[in-house]
C-alpha positions as CSV (number, residue, x, y, z in Angstrom):
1,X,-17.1,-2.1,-14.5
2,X,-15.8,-1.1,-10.8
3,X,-14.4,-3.7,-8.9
4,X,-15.0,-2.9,-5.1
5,X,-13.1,-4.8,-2.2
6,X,-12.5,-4.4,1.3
7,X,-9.7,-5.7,3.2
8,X,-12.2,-7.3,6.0
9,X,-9.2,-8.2,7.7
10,X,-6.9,-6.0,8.6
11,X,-4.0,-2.9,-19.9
12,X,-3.6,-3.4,-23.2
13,X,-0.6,-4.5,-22.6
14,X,-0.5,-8.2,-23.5
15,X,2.9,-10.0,-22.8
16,X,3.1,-13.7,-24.4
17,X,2.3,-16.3,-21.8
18,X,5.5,-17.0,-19.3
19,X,4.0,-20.3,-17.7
20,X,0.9,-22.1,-17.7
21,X,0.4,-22.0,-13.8
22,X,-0.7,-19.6,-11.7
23,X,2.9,-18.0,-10.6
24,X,4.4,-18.7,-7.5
25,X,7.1,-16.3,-7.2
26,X,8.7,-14.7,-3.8
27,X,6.8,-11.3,-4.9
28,X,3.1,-13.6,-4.4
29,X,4.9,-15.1,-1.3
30,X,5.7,-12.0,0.1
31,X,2.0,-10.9,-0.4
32,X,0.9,-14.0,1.5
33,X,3.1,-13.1,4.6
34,X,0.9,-9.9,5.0
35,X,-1.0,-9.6,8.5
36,X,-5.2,-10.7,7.3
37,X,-6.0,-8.3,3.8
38,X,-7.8,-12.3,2.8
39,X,-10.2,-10.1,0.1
40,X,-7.8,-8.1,-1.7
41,X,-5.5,-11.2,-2.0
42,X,-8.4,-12.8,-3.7
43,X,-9.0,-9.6,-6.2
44,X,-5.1,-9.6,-6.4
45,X,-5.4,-13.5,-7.8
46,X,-8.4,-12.4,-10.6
47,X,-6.4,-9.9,-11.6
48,X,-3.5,-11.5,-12.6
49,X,-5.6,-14.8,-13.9
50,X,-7.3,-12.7,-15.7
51,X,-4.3,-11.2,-17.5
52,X,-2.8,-14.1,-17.8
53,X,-5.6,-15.8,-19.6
54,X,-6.2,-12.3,-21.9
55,X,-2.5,-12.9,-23.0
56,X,-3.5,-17.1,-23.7
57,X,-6.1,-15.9,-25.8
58,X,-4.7,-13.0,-27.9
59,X,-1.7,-16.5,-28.4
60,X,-5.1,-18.1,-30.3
61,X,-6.4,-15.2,-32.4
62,X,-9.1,-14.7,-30.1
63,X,-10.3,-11.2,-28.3
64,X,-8.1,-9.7,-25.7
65,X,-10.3,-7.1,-23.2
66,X,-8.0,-4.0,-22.4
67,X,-9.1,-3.7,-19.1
68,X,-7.4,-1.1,-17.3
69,X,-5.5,-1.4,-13.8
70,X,-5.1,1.5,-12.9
71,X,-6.5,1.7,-9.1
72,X,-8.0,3.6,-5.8
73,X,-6.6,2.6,-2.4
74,X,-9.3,4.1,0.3
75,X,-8.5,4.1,3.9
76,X,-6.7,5.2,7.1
77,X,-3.2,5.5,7.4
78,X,-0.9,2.6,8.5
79,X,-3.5,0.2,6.7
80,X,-1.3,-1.8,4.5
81,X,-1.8,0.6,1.0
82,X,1.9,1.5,0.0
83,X,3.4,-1.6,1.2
84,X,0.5,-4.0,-1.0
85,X,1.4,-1.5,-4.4
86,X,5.1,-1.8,-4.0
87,X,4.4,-5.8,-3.9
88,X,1.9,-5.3,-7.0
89,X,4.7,-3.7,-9.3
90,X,6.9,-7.0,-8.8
91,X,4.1,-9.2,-9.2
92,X,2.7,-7.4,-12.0
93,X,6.5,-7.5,-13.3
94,X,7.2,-11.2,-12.9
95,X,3.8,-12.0,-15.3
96,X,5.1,-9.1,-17.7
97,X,2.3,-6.5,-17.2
98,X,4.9,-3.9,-16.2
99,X,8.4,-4.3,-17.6
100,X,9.9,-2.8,-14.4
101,X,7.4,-3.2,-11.7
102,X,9.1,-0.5,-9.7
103,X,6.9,2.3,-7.4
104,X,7.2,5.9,-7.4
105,X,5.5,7.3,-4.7
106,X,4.6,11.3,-5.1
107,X,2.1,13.4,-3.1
108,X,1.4,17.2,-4.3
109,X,4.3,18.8,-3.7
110,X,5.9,16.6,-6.5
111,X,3.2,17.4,-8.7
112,X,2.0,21.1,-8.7
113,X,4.2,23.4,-9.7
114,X,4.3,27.3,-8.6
115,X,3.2,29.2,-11.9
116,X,1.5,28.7,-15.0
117,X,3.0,25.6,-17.2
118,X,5.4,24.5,-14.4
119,X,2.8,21.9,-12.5
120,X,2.5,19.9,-16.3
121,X,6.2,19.5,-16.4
122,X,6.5,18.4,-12.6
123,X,3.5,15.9,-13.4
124,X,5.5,15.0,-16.9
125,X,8.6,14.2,-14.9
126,X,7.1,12.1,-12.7
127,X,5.2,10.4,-14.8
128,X,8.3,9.6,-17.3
129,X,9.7,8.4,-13.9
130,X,6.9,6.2,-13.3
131,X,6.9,4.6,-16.8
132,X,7.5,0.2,-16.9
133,X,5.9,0.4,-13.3
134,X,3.6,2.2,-10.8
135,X,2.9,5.9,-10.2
136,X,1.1,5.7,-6.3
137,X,0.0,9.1,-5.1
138,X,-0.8,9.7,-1.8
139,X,-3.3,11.8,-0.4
140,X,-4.4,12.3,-4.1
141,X,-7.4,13.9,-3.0
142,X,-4.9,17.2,-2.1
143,X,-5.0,18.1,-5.9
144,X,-8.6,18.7,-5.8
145,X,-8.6,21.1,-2.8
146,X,-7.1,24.3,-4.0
147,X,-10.6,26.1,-6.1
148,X,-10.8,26.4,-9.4
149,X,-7.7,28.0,-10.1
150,X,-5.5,25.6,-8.5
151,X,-2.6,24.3,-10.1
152,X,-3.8,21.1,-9.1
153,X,-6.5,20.4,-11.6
154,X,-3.6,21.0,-14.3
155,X,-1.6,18.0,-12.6
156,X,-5.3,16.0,-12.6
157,X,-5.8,16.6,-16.0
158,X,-1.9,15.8,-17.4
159,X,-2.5,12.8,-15.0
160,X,-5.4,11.5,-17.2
161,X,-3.9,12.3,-20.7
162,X,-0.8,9.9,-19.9
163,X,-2.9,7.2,-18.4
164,X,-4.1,7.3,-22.1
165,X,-1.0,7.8,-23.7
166,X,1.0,5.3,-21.8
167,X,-1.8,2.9,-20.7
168,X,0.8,-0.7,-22.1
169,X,3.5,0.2,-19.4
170,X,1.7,2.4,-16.3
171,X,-0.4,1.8,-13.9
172,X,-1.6,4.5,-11.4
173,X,-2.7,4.3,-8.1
174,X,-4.4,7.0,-6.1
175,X,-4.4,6.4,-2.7
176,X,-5.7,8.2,0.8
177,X,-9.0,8.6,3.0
178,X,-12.2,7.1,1.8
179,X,-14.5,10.3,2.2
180,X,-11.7,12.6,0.7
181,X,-10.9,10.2,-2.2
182,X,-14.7,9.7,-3.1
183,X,-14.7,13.7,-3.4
184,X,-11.8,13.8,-5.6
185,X,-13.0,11.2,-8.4
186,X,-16.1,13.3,-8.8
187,X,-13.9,16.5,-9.2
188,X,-13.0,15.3,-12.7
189,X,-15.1,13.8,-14.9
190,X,-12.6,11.4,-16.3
191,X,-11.1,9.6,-13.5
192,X,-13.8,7.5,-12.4
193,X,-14.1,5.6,-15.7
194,X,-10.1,5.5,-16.0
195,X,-9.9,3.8,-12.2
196,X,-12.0,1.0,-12.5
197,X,-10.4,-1.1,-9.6
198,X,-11.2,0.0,-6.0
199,X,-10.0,-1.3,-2.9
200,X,-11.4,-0.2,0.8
201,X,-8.5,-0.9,3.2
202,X,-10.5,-1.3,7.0
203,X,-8.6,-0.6,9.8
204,X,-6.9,-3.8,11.8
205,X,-8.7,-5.1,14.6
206,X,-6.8,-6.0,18.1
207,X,-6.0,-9.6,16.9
208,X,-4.3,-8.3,13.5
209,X,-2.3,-6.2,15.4
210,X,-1.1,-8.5,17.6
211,X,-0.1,-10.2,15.1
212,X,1.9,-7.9,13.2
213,X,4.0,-7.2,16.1
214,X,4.7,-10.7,16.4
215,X,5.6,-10.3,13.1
216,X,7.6,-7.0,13.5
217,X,9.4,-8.5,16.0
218,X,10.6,-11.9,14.5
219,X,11.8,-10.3,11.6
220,X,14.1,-8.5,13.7
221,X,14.7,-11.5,15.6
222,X,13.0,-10.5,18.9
223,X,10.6,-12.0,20.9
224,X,8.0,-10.8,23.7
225,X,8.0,-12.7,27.4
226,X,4.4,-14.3,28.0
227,X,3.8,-11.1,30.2
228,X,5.0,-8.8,27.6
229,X,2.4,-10.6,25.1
230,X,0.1,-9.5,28.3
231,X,0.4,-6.4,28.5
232,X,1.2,-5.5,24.1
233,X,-2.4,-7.1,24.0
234,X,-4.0,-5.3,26.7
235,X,-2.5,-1.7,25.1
236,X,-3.8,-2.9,21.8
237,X,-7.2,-3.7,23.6
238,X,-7.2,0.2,24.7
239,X,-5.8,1.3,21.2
240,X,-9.1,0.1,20.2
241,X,-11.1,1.8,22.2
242,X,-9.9,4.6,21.7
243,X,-8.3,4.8,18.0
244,X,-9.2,8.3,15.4
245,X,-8.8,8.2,11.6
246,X,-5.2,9.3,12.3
247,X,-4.0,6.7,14.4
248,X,-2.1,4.8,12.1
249,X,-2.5,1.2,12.5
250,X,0.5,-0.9,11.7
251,X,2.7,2.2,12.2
252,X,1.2,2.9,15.5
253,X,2.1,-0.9,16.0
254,X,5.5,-0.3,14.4
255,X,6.2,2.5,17.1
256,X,5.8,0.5,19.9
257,X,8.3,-2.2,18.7
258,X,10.8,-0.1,18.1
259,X,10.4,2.1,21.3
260,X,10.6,-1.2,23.1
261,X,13.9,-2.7,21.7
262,X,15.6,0.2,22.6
263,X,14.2,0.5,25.9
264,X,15.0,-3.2,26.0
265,X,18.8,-2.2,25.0
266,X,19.2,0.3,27.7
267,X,17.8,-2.2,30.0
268,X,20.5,-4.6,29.6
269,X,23.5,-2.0,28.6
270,X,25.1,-2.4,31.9
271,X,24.9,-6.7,32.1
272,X,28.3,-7.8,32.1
273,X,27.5,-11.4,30.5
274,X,24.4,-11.1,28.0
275,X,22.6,-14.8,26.6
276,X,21.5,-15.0,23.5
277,X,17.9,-15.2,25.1
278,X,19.0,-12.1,26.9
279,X,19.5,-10.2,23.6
280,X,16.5,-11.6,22.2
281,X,13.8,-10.9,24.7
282,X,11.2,-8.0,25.0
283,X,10.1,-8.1,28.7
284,X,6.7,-6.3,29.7
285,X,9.0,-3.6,31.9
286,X,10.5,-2.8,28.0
287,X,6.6,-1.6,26.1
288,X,6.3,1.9,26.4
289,X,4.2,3.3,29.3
290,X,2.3,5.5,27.6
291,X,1.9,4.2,23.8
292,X,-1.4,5.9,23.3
293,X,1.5,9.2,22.8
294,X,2.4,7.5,19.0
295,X,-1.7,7.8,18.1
């Protein structure tokens, strides 16, 4: 069974039961602070019920399903997809899925190799790496694109065999565009069945964005003037308009607020007495002129 999710906003392992509740640890907390992504908190909450209660019943003799959780993250850049798997290895850690719950984040280069035999013990590596938490690959879809004799169907097919072989302490997420990554889990006849948990990450609308610089900016202890609000909102209106595939979202966001606190620093370099308001305020005059330039 596929489980398919959007964000709309925005394992045989089987551990003994840690606690009765649902867990409510800073690793679900931290989850809960993310900008919209309301569906694929709800999958995130089956999942880890449903793990929890496998491990309750294996406690009374009964049938555990070995479900697999290994996983496809589809969707633009800047869309949330690294930053919700390295929260998933610490969640999946504190209910002892994963005994580390760390994140090891590869692309191709890391994988494929140069010459015969040396793309299997790149893949090995960083899959021995990987092992106690998550192996996320980005722009997966890259090791299907070489032909026939690409190294990259070696990587693909080591991939699958350690899935196997370590399937009680790995989980593997393969992550990148939707139409590219739909490609690449028909290129191997394996990997469909072995990813059975996908997740469509939609890109943020203007209000999400907003709100992720808000965000952005109080964790750094910053805050935007009511004209600054003005004008972030009427750039993110444009941003909009006007966004590609490639315009990355929160990192486009993530641009702009750092362009700004520095132009907000040069701004006030030369002030002789500085408030703590003073240090703390972004001003319209401090958002970039031209931010459609970080698209």
């Amino acid at each position: 069974m596929v489980i398919s999710v959007k964000f709309a906003e925005s394992s045989d392992h089987r551990p003994g039961l840690q606690e009765e509740t649902f867990p409510d640890k800073d690793a679900f907390k931290e989850l809960e602070k993310l900008i919209g992504l309301k569906e694929v908190k709800k999958t995130l909450a089956e999942v880890t019920a449903f793990s929890l209660i496998q491990a309750r019943r294996a406690e009374v003799q009964l049938k555990a399903d070995p479900t697999a959780l290994h996983m496809l993250f589809k969707g633009n850049p800047g869309t949330g997809k690294t930053t919700v798997a390295r929260i998933l290895g610490r969640i999946f850690k504190e209910i002892n899925i994963l005994s580390k719950g760390h994140l090891l984040e590869v692309e191709r280069a890391d994988l494929v190799g140069e010459y015969i035999g040396h793309t299997a013990q790149k893949t090995k590596e960083m899959i021995k790496r990987s092992l106690g938490g998550i192996l996320f690959i980005d722009e997966a879809y890259t090791l299907s694109q070489g032909g026939e004799k690409d190294f990259g169907h070696e990587a693909i097919a080591t991939l699958v065999k350690a899935m196997e072989d370590h399937r009680q302490d790995l989980i593997v997420i393969l992550a990148g565009y939707n139409s590219e990554m739909e490609s690449f889990i028909r290129s191997n006849p394996g990997l469909r069945s072995r990813f059975p948990i996908h997740i469509d990450f939609c890109d943020y609308n203007e209000e999400e964005l907003f709100q992720i610089a808000v965000q952005m900016y109080g964790e750094r202890e910053y805050q935007l003037s009511s004209r600054g609000r003005w004008k972030l909102k009427n750039e993110l209106a444009g941003f909009i308009r006007n966004r590609h595939p490639h315009s990355g979202n929160a990192r486009y966001v993530r641009n702009i607020v750092e362009k700004s606190i520095r132009l907000q620093a040069l701004r006030i370099i030369d002030r002789d007495i500085l408030s703590r308001r003073d240090l703390m305020i972004i001003e319209d005059s401090d958002l970039p002129g031209n931010p459609a330039s970080f698209q």
